[in-house]
KEKE-3310 file (N, C-alpha, C; in steps of 0.2 Angstrom, whole numbers, plus 5000, padded with zeros to 4 digits):
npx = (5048:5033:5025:5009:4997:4984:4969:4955:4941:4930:4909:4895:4876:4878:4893:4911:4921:4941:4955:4969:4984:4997:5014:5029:5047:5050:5038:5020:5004:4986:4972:4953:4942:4928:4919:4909:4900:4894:4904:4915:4914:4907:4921:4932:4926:4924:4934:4943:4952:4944:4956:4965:4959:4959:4970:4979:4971:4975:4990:4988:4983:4994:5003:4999:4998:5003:5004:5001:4990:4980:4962:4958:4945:4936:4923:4928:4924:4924:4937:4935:4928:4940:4950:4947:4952:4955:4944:4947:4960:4962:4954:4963:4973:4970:4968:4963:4972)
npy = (5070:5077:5090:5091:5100:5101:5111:5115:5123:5126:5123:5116:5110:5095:5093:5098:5110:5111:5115:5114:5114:5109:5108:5106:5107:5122:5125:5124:5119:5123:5118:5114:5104:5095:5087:5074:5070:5057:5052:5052:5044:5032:5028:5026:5025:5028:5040:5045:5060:5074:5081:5072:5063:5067:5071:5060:5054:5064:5059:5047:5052:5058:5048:5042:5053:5070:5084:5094:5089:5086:5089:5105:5107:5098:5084:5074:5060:5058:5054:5042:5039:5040:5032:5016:5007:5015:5016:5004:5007:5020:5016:5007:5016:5026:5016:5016:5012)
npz = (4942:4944:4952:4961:4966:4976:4980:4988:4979:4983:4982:4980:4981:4981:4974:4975:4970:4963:4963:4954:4949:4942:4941:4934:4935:4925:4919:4922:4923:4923:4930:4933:4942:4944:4959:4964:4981:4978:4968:4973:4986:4980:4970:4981:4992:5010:5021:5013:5009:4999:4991:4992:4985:4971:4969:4968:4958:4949:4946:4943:4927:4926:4922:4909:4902:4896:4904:4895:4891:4898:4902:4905:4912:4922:4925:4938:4934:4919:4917:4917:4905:4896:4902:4905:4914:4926:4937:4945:4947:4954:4967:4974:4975:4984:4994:5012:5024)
capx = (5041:5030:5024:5004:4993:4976:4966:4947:4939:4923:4905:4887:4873:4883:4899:4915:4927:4947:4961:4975:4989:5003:5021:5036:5050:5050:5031:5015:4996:4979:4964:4948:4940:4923:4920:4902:4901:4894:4909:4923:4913:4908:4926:4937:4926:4925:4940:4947:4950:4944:4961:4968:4958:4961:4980:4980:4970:4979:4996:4988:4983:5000:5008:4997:4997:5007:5002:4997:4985:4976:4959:4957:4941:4932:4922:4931:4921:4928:4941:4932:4927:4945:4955:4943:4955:4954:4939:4951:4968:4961:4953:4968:4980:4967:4967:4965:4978)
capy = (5069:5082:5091:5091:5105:5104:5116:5118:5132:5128:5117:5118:5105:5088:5095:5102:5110:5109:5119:5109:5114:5104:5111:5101:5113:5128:5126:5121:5121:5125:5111:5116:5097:5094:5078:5076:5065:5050:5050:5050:5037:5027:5026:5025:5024:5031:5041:5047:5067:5074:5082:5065:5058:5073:5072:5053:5057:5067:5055:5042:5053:5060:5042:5040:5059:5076:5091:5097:5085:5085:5096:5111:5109:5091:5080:5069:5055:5061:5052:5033:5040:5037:5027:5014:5004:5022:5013:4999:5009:5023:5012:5005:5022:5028:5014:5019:5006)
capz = (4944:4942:4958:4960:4972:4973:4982:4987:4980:4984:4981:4979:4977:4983:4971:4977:4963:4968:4960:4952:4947:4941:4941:4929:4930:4924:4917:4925:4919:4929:4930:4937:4942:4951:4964:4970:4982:4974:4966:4979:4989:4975:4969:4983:4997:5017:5024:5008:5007:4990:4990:4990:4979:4966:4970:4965:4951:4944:4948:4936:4922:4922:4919:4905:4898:4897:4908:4892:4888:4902:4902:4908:4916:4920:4930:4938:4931:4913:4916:4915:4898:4894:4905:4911:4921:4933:4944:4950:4951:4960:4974:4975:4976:4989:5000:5016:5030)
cpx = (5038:5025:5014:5001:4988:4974:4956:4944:4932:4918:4898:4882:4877:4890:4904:4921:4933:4950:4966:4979:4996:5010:5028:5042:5049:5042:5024:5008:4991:4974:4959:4943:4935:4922:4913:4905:4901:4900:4913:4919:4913:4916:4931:4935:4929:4931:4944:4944:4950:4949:4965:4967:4958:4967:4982:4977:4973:4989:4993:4984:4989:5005:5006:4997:5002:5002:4998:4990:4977:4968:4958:4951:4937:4929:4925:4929:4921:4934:4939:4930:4933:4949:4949:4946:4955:4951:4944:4956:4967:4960:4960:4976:4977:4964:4968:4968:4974)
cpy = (5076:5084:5093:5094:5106:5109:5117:5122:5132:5122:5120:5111:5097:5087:5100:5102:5112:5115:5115:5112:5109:5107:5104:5106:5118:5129:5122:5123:5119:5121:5114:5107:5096:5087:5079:5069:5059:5047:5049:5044:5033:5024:5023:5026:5029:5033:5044:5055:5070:5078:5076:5062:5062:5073:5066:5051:5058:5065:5051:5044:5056:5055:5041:5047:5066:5080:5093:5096:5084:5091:5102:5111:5104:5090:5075:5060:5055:5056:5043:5032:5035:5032:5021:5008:5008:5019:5012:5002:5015:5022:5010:5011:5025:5023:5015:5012:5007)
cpz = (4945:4951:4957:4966:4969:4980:4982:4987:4981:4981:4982:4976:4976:4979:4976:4969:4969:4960:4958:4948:4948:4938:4938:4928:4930:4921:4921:4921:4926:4927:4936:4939:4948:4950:4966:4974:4985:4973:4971:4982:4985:4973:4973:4991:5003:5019:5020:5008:5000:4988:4987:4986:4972:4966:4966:4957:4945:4943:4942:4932:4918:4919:4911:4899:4898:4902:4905:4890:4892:4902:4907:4915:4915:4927:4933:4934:4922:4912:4915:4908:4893:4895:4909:4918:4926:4937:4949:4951:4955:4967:4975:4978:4981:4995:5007:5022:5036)
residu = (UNK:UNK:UNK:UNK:UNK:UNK:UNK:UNK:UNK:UNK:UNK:UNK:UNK:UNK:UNK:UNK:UNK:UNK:UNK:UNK:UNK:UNK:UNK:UNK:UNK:UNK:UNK:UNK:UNK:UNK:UNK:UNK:UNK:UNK:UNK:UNK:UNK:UNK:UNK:UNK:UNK:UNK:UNK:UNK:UNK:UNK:UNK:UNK:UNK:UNK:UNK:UNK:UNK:UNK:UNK:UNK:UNK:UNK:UNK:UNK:UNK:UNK:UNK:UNK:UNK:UNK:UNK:UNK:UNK:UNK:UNK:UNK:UNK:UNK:UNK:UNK:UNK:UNK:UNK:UNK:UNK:UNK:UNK:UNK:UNK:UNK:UNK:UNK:UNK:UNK:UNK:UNK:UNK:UNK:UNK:UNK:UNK)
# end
């Protein structure tokens, strides 16, 4: 399983961008991924940290994609482009108990 560290570098204007790196091993790749938010709430709703919900993120693009494949530099909302089941399996992987 591939080990997943984000980091907030920062925000402007209702956006906060994070740092991600994803480590497999011996290789790892850098994602830069901004949250406004819209998005976090809209998605996954009150009480979720945009660490979390960038961690879990990037947990269910790794099921479906390489490290490699992943972009370099997105909105988080890029990903409903492609994956549109993300809405509902996000909420779900950021439920808060």
């Amino acid at each position: 399983m591939s080990k997943i560290e984000v980091k907030k570098t920062g925000g402007n204007e209702g956006r906060s961008f994070y740092s991600v790196t994803v480590i497999d091993g011996d290789s790892s790749t850098e994602h830069v991924v901004t949250v406004s938010g819209a998005e976090l709430t809209g998605l996954v709703g009150e009480g979720v940290t945009g660490e979390r919900f960038v961690e879990e993120s990037f947990r269910f693009l790794l099921e479906r994609e390489s490290k490699e494949s992943i972009l370099g530099s997105f909105p988080i909302s890029e990903i409903l482009r492609y994956f549109p089941e993300y809405e509902n399996d996000i909420a779900e992987r950021c439920r808060v108990e």
